[in-house]
Structure formats: C-alpha cells, structure tokens
LOLO-595502 format. One line per field, with one value per atom (N, C-alpha, C): residue in three letters; atom name; residue number from 1; x, y, z. Coordinates in steps of 0.05 Angstrom, whole numbers. Layout:
! residues N
rest <- [ALA_...];
atom <- [CA_...];
nr <- [NUM_...];
c1 <- [X_...];
c2 <- [Y_...];
c3 <- [Z_...];
This chain:
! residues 230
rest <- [UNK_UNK_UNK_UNK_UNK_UNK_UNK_UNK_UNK_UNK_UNK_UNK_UNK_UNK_UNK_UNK_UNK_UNK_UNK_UNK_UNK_UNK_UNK_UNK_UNK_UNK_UNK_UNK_UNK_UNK_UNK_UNK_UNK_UNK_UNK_UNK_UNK_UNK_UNK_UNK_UNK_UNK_UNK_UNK_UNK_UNK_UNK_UNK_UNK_UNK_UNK_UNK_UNK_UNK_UNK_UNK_UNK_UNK_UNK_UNK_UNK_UNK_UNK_UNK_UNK_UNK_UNK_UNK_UNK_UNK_UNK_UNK_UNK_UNK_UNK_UNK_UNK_UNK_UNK_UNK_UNK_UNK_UNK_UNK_UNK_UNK_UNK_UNK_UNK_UNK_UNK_UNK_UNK_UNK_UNK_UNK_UNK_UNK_UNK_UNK_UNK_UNK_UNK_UNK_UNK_UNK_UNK_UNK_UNK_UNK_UNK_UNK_UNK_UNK_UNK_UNK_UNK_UNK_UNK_UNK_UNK_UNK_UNK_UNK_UNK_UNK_UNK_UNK_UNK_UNK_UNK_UNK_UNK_UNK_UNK_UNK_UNK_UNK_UNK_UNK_UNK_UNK_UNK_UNK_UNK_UNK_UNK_UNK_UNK_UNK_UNK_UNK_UNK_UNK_UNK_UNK_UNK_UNK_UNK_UNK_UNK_UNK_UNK_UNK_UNK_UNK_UNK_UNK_UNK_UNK_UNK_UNK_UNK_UNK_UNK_UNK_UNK_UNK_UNK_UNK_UNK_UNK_UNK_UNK_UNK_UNK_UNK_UNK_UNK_UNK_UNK_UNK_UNK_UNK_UNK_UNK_UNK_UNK_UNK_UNK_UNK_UNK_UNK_UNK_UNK_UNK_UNK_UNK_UNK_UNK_UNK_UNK_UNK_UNK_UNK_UNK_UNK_UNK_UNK_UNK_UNK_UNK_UNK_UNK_UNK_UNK_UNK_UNK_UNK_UNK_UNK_UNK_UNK_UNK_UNK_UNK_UNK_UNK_UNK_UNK_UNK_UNK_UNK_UNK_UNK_UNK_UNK_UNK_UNK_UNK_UNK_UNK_UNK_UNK_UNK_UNK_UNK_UNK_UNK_UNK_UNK_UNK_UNK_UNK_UNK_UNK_UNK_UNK_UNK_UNK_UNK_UNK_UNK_UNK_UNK_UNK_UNK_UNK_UNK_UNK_UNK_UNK_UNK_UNK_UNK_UNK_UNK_UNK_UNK_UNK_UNK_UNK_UNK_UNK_UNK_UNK_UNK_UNK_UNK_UNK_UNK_UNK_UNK_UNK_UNK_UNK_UNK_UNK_UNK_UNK_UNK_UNK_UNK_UNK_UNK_UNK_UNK_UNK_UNK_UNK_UNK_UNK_UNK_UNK_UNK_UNK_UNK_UNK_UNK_UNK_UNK_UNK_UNK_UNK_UNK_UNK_UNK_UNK_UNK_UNK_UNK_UNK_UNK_UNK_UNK_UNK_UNK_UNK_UNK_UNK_UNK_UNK_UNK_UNK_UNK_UNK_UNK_UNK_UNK_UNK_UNK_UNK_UNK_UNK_UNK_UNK_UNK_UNK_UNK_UNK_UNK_UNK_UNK_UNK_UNK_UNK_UNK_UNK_UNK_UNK_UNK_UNK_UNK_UNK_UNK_UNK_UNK_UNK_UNK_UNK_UNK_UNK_UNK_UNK_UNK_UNK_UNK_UNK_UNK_UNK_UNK_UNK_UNK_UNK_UNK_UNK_UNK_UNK_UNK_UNK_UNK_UNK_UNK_UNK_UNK_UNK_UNK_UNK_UNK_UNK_UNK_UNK_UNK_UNK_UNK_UNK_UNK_UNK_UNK_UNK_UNK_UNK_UNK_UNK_UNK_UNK_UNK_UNK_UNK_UNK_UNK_UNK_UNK_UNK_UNK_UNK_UNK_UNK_UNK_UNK_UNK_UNK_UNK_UNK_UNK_UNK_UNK_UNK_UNK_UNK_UNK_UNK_UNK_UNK_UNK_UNK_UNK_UNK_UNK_UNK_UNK_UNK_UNK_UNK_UNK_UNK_UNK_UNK_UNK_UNK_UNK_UNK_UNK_UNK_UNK_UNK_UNK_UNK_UNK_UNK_UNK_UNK_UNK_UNK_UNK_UNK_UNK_UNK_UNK_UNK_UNK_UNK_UNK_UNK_UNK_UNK_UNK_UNK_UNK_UNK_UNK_UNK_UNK_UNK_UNK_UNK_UNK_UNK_UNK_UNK_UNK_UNK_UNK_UNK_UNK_UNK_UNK_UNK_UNK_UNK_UNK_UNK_UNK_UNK_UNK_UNK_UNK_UNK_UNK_UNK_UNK_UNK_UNK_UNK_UNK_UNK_UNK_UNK_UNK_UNK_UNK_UNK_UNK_UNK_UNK_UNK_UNK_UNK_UNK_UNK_UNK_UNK_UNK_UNK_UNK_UNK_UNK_UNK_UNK_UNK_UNK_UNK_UNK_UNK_UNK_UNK_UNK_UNK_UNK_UNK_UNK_UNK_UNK_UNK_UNK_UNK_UNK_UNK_UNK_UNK_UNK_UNK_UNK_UNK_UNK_UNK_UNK_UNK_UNK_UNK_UNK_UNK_UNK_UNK_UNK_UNK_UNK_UNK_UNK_UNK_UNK_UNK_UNK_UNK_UNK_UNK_UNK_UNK_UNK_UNK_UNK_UNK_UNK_UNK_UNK_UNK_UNK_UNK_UNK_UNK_UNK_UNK_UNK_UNK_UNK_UNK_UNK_UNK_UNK_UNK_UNK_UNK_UNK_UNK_UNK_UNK_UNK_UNK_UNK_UNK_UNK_UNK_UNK_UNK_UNK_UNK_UNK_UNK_UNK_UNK_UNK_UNK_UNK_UNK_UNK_UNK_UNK_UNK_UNK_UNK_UNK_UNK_UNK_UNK_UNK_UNK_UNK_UNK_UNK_UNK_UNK_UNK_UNK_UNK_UNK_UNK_UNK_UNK_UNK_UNK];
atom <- [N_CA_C_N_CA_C_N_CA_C_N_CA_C_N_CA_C_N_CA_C_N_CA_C_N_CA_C_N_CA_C_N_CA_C_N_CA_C_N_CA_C_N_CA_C_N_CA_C_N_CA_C_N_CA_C_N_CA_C_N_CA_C_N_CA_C_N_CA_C_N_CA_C_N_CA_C_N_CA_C_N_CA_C_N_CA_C_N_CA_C_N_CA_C_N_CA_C_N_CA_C_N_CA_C_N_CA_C_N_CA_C_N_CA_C_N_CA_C_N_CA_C_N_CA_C_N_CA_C_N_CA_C_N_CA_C_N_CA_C_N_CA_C_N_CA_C_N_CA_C_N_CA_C_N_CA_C_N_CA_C_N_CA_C_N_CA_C_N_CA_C_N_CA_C_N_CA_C_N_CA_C_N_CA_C_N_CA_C_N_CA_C_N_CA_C_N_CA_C_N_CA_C_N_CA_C_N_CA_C_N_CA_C_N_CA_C_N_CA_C_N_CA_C_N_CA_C_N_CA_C_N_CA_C_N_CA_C_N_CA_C_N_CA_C_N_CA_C_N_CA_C_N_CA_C_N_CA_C_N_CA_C_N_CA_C_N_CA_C_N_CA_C_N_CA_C_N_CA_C_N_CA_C_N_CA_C_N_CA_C_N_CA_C_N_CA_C_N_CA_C_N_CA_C_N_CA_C_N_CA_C_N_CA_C_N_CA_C_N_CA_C_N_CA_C_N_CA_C_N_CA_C_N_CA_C_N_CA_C_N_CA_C_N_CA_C_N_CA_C_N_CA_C_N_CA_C_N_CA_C_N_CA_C_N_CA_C_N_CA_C_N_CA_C_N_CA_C_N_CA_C_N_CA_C_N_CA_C_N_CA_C_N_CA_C_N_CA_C_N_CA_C_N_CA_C_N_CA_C_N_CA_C_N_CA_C_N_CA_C_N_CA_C_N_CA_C_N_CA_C_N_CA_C_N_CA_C_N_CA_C_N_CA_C_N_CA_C_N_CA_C_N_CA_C_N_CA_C_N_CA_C_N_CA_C_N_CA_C_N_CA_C_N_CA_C_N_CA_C_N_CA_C_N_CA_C_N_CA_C_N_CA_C_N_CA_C_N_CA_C_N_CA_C_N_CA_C_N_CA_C_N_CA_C_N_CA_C_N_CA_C_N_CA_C_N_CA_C_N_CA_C_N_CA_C_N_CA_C_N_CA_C_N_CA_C_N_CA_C_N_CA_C_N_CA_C_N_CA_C_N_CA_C_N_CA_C_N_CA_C_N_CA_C_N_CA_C_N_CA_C_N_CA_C_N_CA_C_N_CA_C_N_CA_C_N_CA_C_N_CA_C_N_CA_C_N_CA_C_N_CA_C_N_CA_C_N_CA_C_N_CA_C_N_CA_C_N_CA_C_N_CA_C_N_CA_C_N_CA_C_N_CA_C_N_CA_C_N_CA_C_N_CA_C_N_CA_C_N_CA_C_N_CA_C_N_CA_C_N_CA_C_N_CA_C_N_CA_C_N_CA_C_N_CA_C_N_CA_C_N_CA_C_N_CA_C_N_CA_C_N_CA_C_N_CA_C_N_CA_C_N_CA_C_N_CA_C_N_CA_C_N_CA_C_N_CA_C_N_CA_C_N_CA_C_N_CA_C_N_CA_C_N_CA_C_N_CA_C_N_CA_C_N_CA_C_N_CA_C_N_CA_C_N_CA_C_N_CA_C_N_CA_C_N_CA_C_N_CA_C_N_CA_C_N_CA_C_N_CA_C_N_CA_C_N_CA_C_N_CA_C_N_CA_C];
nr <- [1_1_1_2_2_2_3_3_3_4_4_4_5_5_5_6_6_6_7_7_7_8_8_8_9_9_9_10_10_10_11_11_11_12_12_12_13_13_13_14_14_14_15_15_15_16_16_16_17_17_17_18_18_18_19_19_19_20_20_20_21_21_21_22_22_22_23_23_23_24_24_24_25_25_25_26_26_26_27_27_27_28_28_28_29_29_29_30_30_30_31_31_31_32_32_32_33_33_33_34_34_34_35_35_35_36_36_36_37_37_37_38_38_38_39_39_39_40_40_40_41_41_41_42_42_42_43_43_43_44_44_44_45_45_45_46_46_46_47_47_47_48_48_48_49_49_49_50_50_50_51_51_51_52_52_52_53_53_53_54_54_54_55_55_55_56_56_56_57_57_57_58_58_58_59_59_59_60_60_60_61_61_61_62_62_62_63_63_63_64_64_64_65_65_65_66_66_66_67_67_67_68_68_68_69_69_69_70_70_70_71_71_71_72_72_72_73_73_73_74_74_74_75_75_75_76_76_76_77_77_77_78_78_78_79_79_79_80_80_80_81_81_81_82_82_82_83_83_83_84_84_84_85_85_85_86_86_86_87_87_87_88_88_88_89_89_89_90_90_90_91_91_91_92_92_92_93_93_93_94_94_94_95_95_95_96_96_96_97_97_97_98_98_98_99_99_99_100_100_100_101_101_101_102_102_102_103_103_103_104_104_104_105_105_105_106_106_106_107_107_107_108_108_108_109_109_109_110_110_110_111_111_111_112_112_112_113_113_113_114_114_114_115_115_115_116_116_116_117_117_117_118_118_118_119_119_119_120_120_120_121_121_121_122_122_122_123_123_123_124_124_124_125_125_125_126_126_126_127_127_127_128_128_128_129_129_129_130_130_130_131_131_131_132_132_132_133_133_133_134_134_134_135_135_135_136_136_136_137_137_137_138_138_138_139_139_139_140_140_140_141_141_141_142_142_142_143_143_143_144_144_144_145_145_145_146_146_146_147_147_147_148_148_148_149_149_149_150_150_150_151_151_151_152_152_152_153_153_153_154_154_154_155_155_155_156_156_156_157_157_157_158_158_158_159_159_159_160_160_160_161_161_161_162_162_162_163_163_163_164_164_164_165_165_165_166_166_166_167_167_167_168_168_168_169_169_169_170_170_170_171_171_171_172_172_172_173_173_173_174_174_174_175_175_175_176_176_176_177_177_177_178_178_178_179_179_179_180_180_180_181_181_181_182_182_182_183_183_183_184_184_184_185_185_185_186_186_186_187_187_187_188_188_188_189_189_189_190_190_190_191_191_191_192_192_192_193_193_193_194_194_194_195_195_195_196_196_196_197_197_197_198_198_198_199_199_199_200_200_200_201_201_201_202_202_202_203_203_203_204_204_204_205_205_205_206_206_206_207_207_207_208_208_208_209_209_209_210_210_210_211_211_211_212_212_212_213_213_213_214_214_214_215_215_215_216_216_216_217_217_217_218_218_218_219_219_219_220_220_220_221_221_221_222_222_222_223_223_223_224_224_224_225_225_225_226_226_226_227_227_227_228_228_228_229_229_229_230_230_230];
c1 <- [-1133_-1141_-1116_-1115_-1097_-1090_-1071_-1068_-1072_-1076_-1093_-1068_-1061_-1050_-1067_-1071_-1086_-1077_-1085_-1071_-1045_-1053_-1024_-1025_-998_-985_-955_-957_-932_-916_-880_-869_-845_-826_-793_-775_-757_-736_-710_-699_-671_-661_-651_-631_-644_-619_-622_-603_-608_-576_-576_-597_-580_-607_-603_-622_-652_-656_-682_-697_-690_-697_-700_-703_-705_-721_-708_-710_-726_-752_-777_-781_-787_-801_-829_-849_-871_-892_-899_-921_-895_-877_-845_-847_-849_-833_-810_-797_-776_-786_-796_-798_-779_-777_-767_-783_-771_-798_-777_-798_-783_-785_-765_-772_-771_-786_-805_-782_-759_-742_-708_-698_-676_-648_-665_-638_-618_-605_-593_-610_-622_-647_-633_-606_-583_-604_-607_-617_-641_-665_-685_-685_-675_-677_-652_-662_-641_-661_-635_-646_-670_-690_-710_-722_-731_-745_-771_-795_-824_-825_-833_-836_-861_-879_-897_-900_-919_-909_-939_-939_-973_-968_-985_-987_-1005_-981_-992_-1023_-1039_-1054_-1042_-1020_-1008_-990_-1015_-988_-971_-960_-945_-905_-924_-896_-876_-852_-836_-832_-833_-841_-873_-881_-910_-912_-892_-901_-875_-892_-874_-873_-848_-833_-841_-861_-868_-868_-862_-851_-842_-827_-820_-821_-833_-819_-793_-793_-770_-773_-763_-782_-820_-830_-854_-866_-848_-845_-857_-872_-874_-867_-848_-838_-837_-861_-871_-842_-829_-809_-821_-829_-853_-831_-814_-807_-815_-845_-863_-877_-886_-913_-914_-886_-880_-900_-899_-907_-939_-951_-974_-986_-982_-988_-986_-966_-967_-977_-985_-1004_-1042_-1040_-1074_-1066_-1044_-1038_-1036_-1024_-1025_-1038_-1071_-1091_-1096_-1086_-1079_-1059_-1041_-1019_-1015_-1035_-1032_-1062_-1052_-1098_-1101_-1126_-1136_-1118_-1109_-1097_-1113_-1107_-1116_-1102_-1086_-1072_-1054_-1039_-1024_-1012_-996_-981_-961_-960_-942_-914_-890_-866_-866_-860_-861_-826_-823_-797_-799_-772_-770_-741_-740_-710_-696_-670_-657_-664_-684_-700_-718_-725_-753_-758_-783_-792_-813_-829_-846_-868_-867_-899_-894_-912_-910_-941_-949_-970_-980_-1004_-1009_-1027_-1033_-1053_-1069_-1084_-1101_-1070_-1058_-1033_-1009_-990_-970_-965_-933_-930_-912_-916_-898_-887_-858_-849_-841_-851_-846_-842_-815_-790_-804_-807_-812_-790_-782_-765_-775_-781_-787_-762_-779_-749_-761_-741_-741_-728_-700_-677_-690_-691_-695_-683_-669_-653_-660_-675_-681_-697_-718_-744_-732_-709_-701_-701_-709_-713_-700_-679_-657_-664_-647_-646_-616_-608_-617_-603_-605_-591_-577_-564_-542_-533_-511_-515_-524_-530_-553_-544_-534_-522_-549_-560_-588_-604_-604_-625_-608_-580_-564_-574_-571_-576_-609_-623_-656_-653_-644_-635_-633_-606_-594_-618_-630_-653_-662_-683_-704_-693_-675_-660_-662_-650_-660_-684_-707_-728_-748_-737_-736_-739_-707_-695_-710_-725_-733_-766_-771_-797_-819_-808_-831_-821_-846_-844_-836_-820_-796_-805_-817_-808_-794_-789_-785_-796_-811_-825_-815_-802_-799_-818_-825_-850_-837_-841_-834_-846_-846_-854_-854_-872_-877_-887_-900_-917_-908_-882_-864_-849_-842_-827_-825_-796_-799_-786_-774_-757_-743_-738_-730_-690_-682_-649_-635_-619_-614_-592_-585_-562_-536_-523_-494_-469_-475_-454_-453_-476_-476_-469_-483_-479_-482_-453_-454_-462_-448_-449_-493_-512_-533_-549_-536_-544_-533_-512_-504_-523_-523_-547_-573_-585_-611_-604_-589_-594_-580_-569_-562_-592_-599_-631_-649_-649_-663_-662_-639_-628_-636_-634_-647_-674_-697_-720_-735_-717_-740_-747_-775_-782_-776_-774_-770_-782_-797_-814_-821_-829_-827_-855_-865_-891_-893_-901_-894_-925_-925_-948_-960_-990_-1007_-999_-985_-972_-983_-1012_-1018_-1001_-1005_-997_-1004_-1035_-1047_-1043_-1040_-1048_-1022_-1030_-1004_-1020_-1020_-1033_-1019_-1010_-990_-1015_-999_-1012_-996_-981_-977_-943_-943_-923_-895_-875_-850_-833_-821_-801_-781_-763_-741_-721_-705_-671_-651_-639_-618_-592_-593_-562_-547_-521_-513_-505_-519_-514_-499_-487_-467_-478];
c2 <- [1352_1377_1388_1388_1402_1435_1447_1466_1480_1502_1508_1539_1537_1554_1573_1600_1610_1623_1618_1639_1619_1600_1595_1592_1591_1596_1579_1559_1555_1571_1567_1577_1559_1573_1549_1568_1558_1559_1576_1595_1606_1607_1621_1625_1632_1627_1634_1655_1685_1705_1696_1695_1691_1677_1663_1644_1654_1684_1689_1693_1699_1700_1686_1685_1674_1675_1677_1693_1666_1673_1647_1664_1647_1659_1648_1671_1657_1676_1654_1667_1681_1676_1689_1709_1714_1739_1733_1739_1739_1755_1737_1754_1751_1760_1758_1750_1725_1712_1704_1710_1703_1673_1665_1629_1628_1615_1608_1579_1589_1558_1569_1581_1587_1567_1537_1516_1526_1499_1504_1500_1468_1464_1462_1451_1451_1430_1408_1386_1394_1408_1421_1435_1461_1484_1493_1462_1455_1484_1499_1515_1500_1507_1495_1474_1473_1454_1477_1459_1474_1483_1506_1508_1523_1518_1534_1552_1572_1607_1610_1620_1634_1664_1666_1697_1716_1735_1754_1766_1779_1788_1823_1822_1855_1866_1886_1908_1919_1915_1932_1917_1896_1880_1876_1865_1873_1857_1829_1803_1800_1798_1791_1756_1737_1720_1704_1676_1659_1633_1616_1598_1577_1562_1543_1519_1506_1476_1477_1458_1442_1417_1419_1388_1376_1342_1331_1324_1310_1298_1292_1276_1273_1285_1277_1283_1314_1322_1349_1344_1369_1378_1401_1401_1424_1437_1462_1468_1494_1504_1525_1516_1526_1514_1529_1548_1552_1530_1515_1498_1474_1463_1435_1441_1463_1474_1474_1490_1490_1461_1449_1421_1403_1414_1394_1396_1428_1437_1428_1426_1406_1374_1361_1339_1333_1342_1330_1321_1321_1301_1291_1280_1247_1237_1245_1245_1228_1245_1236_1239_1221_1208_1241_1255_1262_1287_1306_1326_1357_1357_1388_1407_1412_1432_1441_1455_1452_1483_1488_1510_1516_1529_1531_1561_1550_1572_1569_1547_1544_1544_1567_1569_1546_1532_1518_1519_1527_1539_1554_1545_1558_1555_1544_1524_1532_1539_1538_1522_1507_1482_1493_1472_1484_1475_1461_1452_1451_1461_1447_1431_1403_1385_1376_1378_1361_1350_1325_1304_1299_1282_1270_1261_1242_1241_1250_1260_1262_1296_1300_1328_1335_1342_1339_1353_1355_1382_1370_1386_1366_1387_1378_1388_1379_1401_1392_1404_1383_1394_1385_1398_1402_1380_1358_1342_1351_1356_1361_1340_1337_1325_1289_1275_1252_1240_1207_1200_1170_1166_1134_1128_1141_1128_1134_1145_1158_1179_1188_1220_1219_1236_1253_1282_1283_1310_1314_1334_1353_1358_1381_1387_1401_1414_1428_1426_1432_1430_1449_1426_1448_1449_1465_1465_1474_1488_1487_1462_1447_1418_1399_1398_1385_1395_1410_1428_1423_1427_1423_1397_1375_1349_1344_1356_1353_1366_1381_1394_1375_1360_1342_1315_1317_1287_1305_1320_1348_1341_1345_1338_1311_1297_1269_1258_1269_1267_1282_1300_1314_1303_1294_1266_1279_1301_1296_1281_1277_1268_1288_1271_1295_1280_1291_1279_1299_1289_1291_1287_1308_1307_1304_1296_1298_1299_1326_1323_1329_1304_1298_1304_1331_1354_1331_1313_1297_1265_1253_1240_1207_1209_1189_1183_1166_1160_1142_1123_1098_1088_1107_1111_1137_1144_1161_1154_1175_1174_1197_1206_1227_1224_1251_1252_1253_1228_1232_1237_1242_1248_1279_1290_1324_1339_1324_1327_1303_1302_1254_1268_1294_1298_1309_1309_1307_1275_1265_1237_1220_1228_1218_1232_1259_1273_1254_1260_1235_1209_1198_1172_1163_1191_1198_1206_1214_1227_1200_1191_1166_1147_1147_1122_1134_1172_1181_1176_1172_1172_1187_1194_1218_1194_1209_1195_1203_1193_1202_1194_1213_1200_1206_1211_1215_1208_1235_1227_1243_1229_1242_1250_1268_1287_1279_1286_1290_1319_1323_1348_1358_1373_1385_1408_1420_1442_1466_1457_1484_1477_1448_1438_1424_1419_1393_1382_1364_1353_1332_1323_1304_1278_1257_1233_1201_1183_1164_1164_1150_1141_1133_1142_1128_1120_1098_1086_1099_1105_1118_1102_1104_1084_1098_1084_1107_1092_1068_1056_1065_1078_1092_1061_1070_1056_1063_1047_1047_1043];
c3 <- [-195_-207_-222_-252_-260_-258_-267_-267_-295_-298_-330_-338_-368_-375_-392_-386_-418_-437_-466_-483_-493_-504_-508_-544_-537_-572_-574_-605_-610_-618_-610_-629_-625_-646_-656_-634_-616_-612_-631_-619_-638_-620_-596_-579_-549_-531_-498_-495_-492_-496_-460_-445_-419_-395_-381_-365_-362_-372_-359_-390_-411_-434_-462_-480_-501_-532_-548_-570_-591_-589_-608_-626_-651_-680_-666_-671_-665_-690_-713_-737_-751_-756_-769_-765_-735_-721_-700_-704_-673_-648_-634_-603_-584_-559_-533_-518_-503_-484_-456_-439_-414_-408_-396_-396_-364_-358_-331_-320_-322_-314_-320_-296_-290_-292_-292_-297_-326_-332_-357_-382_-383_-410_-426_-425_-453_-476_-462_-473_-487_-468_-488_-503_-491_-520_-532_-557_-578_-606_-615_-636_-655_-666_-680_-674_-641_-626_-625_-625_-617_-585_-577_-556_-548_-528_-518_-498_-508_-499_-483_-458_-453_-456_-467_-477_-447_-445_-420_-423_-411_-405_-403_-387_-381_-389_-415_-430_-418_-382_-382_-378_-381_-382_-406_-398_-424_-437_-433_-439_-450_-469_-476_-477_-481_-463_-455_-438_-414_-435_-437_-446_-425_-427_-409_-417_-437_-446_-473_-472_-500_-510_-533_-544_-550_-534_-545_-563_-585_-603_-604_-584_-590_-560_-533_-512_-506_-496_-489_-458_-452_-431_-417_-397_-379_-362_-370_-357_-346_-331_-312_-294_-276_-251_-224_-228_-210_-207_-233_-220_-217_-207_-187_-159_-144_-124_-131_-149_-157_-147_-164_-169_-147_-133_-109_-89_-78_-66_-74_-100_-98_-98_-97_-97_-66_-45_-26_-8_-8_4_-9_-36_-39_-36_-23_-17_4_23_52_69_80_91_113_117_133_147_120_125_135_160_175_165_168_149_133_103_90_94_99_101_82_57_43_48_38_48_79_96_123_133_150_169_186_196_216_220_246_255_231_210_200_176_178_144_133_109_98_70_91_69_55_29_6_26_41_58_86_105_125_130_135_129_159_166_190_179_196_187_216_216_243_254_246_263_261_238_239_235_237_234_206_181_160_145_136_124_94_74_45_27_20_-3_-30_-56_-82_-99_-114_-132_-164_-181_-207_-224_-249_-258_-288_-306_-329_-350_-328_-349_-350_-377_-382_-404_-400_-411_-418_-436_-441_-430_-420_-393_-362_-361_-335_-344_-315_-304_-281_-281_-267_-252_-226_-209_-199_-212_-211_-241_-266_-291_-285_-263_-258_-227_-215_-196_-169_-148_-130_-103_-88_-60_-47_-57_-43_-36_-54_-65_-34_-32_-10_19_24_53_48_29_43_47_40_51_69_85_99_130_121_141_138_116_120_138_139_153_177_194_224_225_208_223_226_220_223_246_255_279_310_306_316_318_300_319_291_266_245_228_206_177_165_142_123_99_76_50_28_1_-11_-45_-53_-84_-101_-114_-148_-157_-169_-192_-216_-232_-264_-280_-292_-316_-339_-344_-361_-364_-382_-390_-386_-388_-392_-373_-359_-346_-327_-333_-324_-294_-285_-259_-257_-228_-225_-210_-209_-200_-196_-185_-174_-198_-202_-234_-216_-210_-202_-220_-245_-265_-255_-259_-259_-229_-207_-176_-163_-156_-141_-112_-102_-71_-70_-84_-84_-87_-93_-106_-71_-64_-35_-17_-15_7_9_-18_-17_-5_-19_1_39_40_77_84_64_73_83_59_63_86_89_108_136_146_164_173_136_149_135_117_95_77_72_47_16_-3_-28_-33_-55_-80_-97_-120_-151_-169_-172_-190_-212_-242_-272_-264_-287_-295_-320_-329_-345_-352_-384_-393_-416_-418_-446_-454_-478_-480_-468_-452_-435_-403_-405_-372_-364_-336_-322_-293_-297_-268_-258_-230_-225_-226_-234_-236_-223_-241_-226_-218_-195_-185_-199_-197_-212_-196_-202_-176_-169_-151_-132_-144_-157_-151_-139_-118_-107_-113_-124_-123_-145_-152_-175_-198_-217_-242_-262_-277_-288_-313];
C-alpha cells in the first residue's frame, strides 16, 4: 500500500538559508517552503534542480508548502524523512509471517525503537532509517554523521542478547538501486557499529521504493554490503 501525497506542485530550486527551509520559484514566484528532511541534501538541492512541493491545506501555517523530493537528473528522490516510518509501518506483515502486533515509538529500558513487532513466534524491535544519498547504483547511510544512528545499533545488538529479534530498515527513497553500504567516507565509526551489529545478530536490510511525484511505496529488496570498498 503506498503512501499518497495531495496537492502537489513543481517547482526549481534557488537556495537553503538554513536546514528547515527553502526558497523555490514555483509559476515565477519565489516562495518559502519548509523541507520535510533535516539532513544536509548537498548533493540534491543543487540551485536549478526540479523539486516537488505538497501544497498545505492550513491557512494558518507559515509555510504554504512541504519540499518533499527532488530530481536527480532523471532519478526522482523522495526526501520526506517522516515517511520511511509511514511506509514501513504498512510494509511489515510482509515483512514478517503472522504478525499480532505492531507497536510504533516503543520504550525498552533506555531505548526507543520505530517498532516494537510480535509474531506467532518471535519478539521484535525494528530500527528504520530513511537513505537518500546515491552514488553510481549505490545507496549510502548515513549523508552526515549520526551518533544517534550508532547507539540505536548498539541497543539493537542489547536486544539480541536479551533473547529478541533486532532489525534494521533501510528504506531507499527511490526507484533505483543496486546495493546498499553504509557511507564510511562520511561516518566509518557507523559503518563499524552495523557490522558489530550484525555479527551480534541484528538483521540488516535494505528495500528501494516505488517513488511518484504524489506516492512512495516500499517494494523490492536491495542487497546489504558491509565490507568497506575501495
């Protein structure tokens, strides 16, 4: 089941004055639009790149609309970094056979994960992280670095140990993509967490999306590489 945007509208790219904003010609006007994706996006929003806007519903906001993807060249790229979560929440009973219940924003001891999952048998806590950055048919995590992204790691490996299932989402905001890899140029000590993770017992795994300009729905499988390449 995809997720559905309404109201949407192109416009060109001019500037970011600061992570929550951004200044689109949209119909050769200059607006202010809030962008729905707190990373950096150096790579995407290059000045006079197309980008897509949903237009609000509520005059009382100050933003009339949300900066929710761009094109790379032909590439459209869903950068929403709410609706990794969206999406993965109607994705996980295909996920996983014969799920009783999905608990989303779940505490556990000092931790809070994006799911907590039970099934007929197992007990599961599952981390999603949103991937934007792509480089040649790889897709990379994280585009800046994340001390958060390490420590939810380092928990999912805690409960492992502790006798549940732990995974790990990458959901790939796009159409394309030929493997996945943790970005050790930008954060190596995240690219190491994952694979201590791994070796504990977490699972990783990585699925690209079906990306219109209105919709995003997760779809197939992309492989994991954890060995750093050169």
């Amino acid at each position: 089941m995809s997720y559905k945007y309404k109201n949407i509208r192109r416009g060109k790219f001019i500037s970011r004055p600061n992570r929550f904003i951004a200044n689109v010609e949209i119909d050769g006007e200059v607006c202010v639009c809030h962008v729905k994706n707190t990373g950096r996006c150096k790579e995407l929003l290059i000045k006079g790149c197309t980008v897509i806007l949903e237009e609000s519903s509520n005059p009382a906001r100050k933003t009339k609309y949300d900066l929710i993807a761009v094109y790379k060249g032909e590439l459209l790229i869903n950068m929403d970094s709410q609706v990794p979560n969206k999406c993965a929440a109607e994705f996980i009973p295909q996920l996983f056979e014969n799920v009783t219940l999905i608990k989303p924003e779940c505490t556990h001891k000092n931790s809070r994960f994006d799911f907590y999952i039970e099934t007929a048998r197992d007990k599961i806590f599952l981390e999603v992280k949103g991937v934007t950055l792509e480089e040649n048919g790889t897709v990379k995590f994280p585009d800046a670095p994340t001390e958060r992204g390490v420590k939810h790691l380092k928990e999912l490996a805690e409960c492992v140990s502790e006798g549940y299932g732990a995974y790990v989402l990458f959901v790939v905001q796009m159409n394309r993509a030929e493997r996945f890899m943790p970005n050790y140029d930008t954060h190596p000590e995240f690219g190491q967490a994952l694979r201590e993770a791994v070796q504990a017992g977490v699972k990783a795994l990585a699925y690209r999306c079906d990306v219109a300009e209105d919709s995003i729905e997760i779809c197939g499988e992309v492989p994991v590489i954890l060995s750093e390449q050169k």
